[in-house]
Structure formats: structure tokens, C-alpha cells
N, CA and C atoms of all chains as a GROMACS GRO file, in nm:
protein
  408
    1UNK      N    1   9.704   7.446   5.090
    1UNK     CA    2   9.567   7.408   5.049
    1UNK      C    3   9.484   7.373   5.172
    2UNK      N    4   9.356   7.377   5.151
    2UNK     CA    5   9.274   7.366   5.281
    2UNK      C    6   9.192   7.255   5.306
    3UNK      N    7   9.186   7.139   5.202
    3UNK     CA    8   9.127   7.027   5.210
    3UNK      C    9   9.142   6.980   5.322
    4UNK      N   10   9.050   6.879   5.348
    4UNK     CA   11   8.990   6.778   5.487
    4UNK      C   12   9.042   6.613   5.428
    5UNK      N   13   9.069   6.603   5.572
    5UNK     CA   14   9.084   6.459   5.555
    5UNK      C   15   8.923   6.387   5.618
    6UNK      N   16   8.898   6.266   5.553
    6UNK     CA   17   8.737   6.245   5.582
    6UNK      C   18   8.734   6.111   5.653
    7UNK      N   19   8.710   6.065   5.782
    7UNK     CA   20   8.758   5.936   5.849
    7UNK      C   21   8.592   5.875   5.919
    8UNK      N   22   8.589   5.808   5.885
    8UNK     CA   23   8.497   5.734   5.963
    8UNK      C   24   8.488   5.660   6.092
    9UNK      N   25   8.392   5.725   6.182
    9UNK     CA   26   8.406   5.660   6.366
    9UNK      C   27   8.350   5.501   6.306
   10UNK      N   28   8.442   5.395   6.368
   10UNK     CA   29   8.387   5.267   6.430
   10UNK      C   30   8.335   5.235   6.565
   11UNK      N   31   8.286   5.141   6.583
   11UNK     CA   32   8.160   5.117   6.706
   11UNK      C   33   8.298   5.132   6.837
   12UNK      N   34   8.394   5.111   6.807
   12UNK     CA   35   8.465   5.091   6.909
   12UNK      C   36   8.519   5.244   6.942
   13UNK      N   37   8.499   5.342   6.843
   13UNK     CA   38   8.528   5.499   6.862
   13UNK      C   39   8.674   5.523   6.817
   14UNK      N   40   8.726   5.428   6.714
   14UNK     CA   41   8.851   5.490   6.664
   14UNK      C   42   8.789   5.501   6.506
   15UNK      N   43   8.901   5.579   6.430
   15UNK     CA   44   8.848   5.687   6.336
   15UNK      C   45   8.925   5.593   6.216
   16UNK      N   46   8.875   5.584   6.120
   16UNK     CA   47   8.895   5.462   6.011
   16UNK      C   48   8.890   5.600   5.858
   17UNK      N   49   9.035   5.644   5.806
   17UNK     CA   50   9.055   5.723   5.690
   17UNK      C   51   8.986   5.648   5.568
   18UNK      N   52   8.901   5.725   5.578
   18UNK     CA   53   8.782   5.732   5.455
   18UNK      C   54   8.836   5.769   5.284
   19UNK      N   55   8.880   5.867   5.291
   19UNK     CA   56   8.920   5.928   5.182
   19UNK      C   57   9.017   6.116   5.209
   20UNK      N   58   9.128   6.109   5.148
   20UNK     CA   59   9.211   6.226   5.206
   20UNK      C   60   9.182   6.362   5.076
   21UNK      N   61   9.229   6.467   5.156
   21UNK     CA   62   9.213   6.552   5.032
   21UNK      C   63   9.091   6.570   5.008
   22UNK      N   64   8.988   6.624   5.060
   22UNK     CA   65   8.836   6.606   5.038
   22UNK      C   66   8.782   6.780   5.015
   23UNK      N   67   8.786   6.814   4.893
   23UNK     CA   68   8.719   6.965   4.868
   23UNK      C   69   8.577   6.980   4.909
   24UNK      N   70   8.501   6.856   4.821
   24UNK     CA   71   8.363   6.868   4.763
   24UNK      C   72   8.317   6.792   4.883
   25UNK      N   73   8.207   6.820   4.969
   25UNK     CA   74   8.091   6.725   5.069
   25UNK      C   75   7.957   6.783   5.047
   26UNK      N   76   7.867   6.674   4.965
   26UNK     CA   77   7.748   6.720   4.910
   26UNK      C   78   7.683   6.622   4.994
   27UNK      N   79   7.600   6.630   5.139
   27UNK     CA   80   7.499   6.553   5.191
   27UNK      C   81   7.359   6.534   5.070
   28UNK      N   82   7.349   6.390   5.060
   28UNK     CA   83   7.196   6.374   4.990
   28UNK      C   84   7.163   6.296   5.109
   29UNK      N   85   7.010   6.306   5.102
   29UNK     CA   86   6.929   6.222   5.186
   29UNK      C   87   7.014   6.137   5.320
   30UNK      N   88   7.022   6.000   5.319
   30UNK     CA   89   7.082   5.922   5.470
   30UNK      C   90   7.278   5.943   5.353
   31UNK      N   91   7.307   5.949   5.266
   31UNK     CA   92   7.441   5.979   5.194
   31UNK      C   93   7.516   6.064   5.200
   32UNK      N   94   7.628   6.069   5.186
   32UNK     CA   95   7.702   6.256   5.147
   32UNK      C   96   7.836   6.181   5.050
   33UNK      N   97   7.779   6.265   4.962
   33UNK     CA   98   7.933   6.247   4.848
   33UNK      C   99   8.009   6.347   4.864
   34UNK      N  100   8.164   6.273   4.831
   34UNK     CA  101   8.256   6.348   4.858
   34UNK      C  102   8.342   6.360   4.695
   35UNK      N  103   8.447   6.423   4.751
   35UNK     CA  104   8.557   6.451   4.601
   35UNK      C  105   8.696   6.544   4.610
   36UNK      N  106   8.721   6.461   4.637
   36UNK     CA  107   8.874   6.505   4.664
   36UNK      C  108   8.957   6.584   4.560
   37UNK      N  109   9.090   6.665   4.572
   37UNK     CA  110   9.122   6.716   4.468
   37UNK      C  111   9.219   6.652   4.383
   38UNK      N  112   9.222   6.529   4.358
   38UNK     CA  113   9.279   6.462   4.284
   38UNK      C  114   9.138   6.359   4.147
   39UNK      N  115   9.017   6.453   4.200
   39UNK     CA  116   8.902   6.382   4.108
   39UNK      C  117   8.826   6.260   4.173
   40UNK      N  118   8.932   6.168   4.276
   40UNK     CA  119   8.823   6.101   4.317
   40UNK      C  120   8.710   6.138   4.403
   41UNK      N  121   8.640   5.993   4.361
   41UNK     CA  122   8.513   6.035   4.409
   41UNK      C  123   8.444   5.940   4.544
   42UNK      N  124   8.387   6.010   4.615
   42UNK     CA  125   8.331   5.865   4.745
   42UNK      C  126   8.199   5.916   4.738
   43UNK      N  127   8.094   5.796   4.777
   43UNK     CA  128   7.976   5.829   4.837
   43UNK      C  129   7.967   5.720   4.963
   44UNK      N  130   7.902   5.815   5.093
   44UNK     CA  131   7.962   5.658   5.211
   44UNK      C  132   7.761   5.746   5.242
   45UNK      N  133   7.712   5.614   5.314
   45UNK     CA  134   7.603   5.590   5.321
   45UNK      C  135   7.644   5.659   5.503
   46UNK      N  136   7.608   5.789   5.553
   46UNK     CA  137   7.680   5.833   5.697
   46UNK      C  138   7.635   5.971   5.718
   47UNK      N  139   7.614   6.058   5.851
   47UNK     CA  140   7.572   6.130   5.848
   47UNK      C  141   7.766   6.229   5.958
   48UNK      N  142   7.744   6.395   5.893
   48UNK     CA  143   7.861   6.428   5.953
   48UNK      C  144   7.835   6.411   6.089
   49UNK      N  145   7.952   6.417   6.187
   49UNK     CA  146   7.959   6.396   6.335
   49UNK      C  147   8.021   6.520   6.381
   50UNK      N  148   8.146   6.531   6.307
   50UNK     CA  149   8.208   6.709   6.334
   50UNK      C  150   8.305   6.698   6.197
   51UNK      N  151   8.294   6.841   6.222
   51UNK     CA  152   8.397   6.902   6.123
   51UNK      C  153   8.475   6.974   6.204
   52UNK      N  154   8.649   6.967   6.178
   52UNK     CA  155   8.719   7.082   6.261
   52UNK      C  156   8.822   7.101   6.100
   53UNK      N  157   8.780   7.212   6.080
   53UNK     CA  158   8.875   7.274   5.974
   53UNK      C  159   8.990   7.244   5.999
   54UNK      N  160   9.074   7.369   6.113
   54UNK     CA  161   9.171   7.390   6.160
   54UNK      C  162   9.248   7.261   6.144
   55UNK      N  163   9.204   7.147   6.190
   55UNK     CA  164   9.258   7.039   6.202
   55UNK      C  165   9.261   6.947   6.083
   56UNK      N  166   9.220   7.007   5.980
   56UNK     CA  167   9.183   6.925   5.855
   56UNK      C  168   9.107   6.816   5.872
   57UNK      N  169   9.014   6.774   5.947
   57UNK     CA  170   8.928   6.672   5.975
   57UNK      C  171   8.793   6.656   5.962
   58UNK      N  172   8.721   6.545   5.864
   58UNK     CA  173   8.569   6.554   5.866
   58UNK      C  174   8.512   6.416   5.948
   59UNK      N  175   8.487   6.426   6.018
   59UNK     CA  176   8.438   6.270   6.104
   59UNK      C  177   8.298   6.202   6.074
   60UNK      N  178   8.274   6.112   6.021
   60UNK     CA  179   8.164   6.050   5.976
   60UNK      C  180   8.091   5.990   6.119
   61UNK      N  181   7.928   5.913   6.091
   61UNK     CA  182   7.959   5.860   6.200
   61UNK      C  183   7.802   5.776   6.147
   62UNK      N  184   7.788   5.665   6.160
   62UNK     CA  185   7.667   5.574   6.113
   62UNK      C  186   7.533   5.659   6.133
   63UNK      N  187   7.471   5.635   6.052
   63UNK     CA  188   7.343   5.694   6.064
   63UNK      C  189   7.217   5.662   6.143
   64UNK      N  190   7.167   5.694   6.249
   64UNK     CA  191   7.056   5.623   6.358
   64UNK      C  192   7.004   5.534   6.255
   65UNK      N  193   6.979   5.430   6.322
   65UNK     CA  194   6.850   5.397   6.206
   65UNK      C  195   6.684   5.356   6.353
   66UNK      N  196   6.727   5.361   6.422
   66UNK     CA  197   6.627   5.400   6.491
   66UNK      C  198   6.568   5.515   6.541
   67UNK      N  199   6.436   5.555   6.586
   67UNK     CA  200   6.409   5.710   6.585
   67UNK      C  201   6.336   5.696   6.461
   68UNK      N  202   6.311   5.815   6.403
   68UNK     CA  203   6.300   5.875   6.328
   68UNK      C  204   6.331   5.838   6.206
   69UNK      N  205   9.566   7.958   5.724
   69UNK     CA  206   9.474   7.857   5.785
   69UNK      C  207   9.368   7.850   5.710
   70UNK      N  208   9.283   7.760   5.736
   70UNK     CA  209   9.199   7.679   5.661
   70UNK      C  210   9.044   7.684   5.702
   71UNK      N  211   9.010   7.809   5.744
   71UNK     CA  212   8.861   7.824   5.810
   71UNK      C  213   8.784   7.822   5.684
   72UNK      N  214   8.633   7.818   5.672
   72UNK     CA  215   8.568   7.875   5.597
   72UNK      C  216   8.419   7.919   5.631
   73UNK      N  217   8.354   8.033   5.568
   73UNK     CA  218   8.287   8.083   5.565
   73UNK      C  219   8.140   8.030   5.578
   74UNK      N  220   8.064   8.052   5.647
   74UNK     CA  221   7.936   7.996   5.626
   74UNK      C  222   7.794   8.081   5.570
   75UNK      N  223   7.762   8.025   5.497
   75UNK     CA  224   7.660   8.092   5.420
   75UNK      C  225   7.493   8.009   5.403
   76UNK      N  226   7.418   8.165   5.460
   76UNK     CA  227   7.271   8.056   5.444
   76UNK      C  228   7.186   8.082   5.278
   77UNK      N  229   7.201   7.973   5.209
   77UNK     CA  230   7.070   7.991   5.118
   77UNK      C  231   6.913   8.088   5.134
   78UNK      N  232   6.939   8.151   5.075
   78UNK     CA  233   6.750   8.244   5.092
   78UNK      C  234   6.675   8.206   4.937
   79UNK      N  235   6.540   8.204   5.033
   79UNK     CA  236   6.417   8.166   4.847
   79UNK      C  237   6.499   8.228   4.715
   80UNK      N  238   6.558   8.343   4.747
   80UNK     CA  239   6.549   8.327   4.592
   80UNK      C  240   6.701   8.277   4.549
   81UNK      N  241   6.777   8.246   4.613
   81UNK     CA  242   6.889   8.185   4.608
   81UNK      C  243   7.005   8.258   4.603
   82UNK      N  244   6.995   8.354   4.672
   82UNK     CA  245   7.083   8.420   4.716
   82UNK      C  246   7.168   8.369   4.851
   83UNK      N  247   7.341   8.416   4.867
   83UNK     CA  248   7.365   8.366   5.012
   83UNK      C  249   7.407   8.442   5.072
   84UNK      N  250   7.352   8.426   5.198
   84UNK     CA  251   7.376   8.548   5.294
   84UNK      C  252   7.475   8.499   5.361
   85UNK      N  253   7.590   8.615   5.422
   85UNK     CA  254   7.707   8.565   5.542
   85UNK      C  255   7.612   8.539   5.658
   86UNK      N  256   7.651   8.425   5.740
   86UNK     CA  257   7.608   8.368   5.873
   86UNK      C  258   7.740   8.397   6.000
   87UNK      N  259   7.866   8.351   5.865
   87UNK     CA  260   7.952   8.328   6.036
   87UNK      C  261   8.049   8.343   5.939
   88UNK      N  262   8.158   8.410   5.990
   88UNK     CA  263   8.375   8.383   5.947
   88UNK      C  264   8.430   8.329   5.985
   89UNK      N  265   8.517   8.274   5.942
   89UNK     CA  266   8.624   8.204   5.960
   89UNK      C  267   8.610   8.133   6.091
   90UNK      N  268   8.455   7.956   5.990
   90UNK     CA  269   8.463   7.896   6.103
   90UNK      C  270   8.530   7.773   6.093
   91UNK      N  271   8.538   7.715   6.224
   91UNK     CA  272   8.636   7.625   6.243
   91UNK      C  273   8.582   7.475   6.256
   92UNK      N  274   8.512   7.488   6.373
   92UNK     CA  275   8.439   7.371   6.448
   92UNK      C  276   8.264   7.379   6.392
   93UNK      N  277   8.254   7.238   6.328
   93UNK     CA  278   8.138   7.260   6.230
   93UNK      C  279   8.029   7.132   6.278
   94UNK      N  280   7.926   7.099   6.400
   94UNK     CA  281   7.901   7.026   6.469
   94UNK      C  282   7.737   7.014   6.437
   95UNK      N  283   7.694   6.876   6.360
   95UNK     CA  284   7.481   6.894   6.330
   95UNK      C  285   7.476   6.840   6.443
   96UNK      N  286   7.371   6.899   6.500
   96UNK     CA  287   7.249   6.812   6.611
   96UNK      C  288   7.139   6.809   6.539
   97UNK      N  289   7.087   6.708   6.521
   97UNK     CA  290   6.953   6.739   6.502
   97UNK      C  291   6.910   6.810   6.414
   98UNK      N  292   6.862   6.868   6.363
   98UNK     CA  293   6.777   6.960   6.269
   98UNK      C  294   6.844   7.088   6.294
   99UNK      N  295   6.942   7.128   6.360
   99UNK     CA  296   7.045   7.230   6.384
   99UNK      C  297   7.238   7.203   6.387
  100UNK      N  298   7.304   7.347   6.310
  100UNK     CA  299   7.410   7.308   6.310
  100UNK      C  300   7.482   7.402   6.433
  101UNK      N  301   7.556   7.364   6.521
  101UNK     CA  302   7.639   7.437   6.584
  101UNK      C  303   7.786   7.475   6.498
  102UNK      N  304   7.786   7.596   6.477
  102UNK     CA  305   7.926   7.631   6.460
  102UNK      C  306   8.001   7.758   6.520
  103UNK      N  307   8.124   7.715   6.555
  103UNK     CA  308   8.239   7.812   6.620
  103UNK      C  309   8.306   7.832   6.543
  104UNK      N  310   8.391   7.975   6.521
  104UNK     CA  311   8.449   8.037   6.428
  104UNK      C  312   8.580   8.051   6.540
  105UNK      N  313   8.733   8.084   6.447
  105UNK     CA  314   8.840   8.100   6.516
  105UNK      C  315   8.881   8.220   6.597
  106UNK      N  316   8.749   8.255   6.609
  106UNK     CA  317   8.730   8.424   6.762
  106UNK      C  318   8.680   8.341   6.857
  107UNK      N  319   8.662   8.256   6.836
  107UNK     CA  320   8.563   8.176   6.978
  107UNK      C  321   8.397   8.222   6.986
  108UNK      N  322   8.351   8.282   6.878
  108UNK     CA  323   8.205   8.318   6.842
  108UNK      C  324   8.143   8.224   6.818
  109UNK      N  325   8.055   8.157   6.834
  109UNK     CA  326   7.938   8.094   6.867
  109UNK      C  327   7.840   8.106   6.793
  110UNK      N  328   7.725   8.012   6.720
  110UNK     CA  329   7.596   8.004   6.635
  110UNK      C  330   7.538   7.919   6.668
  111UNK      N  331   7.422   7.868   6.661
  111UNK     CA  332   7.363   7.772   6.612
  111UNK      C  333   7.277   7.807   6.535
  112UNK      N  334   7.238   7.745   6.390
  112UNK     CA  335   7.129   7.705   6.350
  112UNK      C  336   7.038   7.644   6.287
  113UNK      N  337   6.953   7.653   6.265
  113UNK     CA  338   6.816   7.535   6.192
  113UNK      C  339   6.852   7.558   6.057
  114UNK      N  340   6.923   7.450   6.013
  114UNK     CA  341   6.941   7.427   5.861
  114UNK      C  342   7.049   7.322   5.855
  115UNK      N  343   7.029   7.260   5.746
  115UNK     CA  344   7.075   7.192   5.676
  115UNK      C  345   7.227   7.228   5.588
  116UNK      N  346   7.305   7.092   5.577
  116UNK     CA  347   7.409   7.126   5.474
  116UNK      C  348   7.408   7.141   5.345
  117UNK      N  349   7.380   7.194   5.253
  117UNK     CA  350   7.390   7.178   5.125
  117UNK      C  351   7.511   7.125   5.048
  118UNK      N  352   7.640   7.196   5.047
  118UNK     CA  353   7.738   7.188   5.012
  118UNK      C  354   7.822   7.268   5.075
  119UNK      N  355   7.955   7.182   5.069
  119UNK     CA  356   8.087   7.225   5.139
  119UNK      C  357   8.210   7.223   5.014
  120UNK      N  358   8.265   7.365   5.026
  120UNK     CA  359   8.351   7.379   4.944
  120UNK      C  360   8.523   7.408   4.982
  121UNK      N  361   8.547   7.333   5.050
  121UNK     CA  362   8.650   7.391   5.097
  121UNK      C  363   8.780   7.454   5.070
  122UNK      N  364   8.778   7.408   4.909
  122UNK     CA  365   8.914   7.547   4.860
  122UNK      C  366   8.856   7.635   4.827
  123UNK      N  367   8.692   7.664   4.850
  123UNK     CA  368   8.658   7.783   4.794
  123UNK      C  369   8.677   7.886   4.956
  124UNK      N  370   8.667   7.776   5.040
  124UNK     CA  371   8.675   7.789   5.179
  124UNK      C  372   8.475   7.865   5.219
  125UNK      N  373   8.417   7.756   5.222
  125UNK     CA  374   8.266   7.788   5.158
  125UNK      C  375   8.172   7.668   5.251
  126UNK      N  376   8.119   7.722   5.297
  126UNK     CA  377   7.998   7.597   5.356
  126UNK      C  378   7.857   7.655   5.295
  127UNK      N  379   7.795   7.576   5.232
  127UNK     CA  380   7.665   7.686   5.198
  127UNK      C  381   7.510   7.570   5.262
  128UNK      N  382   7.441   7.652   5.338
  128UNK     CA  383   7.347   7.592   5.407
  128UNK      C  384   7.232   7.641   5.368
  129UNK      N  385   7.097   7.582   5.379
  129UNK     CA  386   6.983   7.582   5.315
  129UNK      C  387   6.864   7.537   5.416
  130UNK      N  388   6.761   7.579   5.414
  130UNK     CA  389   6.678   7.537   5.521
  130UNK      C  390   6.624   7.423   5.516
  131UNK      N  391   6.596   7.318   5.644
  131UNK     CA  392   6.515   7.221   5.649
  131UNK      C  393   6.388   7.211   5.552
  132UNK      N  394   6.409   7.100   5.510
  132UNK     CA  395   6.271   7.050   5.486
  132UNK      C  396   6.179   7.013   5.578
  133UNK      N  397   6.050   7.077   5.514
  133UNK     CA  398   5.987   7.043   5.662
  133UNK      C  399   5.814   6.936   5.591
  134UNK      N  400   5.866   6.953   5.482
  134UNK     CA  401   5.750   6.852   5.407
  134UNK      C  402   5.829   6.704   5.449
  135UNK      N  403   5.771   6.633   5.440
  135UNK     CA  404   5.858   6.481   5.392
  135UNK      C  405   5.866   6.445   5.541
  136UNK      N  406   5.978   6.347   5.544
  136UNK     CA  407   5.977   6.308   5.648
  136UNK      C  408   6.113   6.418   5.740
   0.00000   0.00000   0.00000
């Protein structure tokens, strides 16, 4: 199977497992919901940072809030 | 392996192929960089819509350019 594992960067730059098994990534607005194939469901308030398939990995990463 | 396909949304909602079997899936800005597992190269101006990954499916859609 080809699901992503979905981890979130902390300020200090290590990667904090969010939610595993992740099919579904629907970005809304500053949000992106997720959904794994076991039905659960996440919504993390984050914008993506990278995706590496190959590696099964989706990396989150806080959203500016300055700027723009 | 676990690449997937990237596809751009058009007006009438049709999706066009962009890129195969990509790997490394990277937003800047109002643009997405992605590398596929040939070592081929993209960038572009759009947005994520949805990611499907057992469909093995990224489907992208253009910026909004109303709003903020």
C-alpha cells in the first residue's frame, strides 16, 4: 500500500508523528484534513513543507503568520 | 513503489497529466516544485486540491487570485 506517514516539524526541527497511514490530504484555507485508511480523521491547523512519497512521508510545518 | 501522478484541474474540470511518477512534492509560495523518480523536474503556479494516495493521485487547481 502507498499511504504516507504525516509528522509535524517542531521549532526545534525534529518531526513529531501526526497521524500514520494517511490516503486523503485535502488543504482548506490556513488547514489541511487528513484520513487515513483505517477511517480516521485529522484536521491540523499547518501548511505542507514536503512530501517525499518514496519515503512514505508528509512533513507539516506551522503556518507564517506574519507576511501576508 | 509508491509515486503518484500529478494532475492539473482545467475550467471545465477536467484533469490534465502534469508529471509521473512523482516523488518529491515541495510548495513555495504560490508555486509547487515537483520531482518525479527520472529525476525530471516542474514547477508550478497552483495550488493543492487533493491528494489521493492509493489512488496514487495529486490533483492541483489554480490559485486564487481574488481574495487574499
Amino acid at each position: 500500500m502507498c499511504e504516507s506517514n504525516v509528522y509535524m516539524l517542531d521549532n526545534e526541527g525534529k518531526q513529531k508523528l501526526i497521524l500514520e497511514a494517511v490516503d486523503k490530504v485535502i488543504p482548506a484555507g490556513d488547514e489541511i484534513f487528513f484520513k487515513n485508511i483505517f477511517g480516521q480523521k485529522k484536521t491540523v491547523k499547518a501548511r505542507i513543507k514536503e512530501i517525499a512519497l518514496v519515503d512514505h512521508k508528509i512533513v507539516l510545518e506551522e503556518n507564517e503568520t506574519k507576511g501576508k
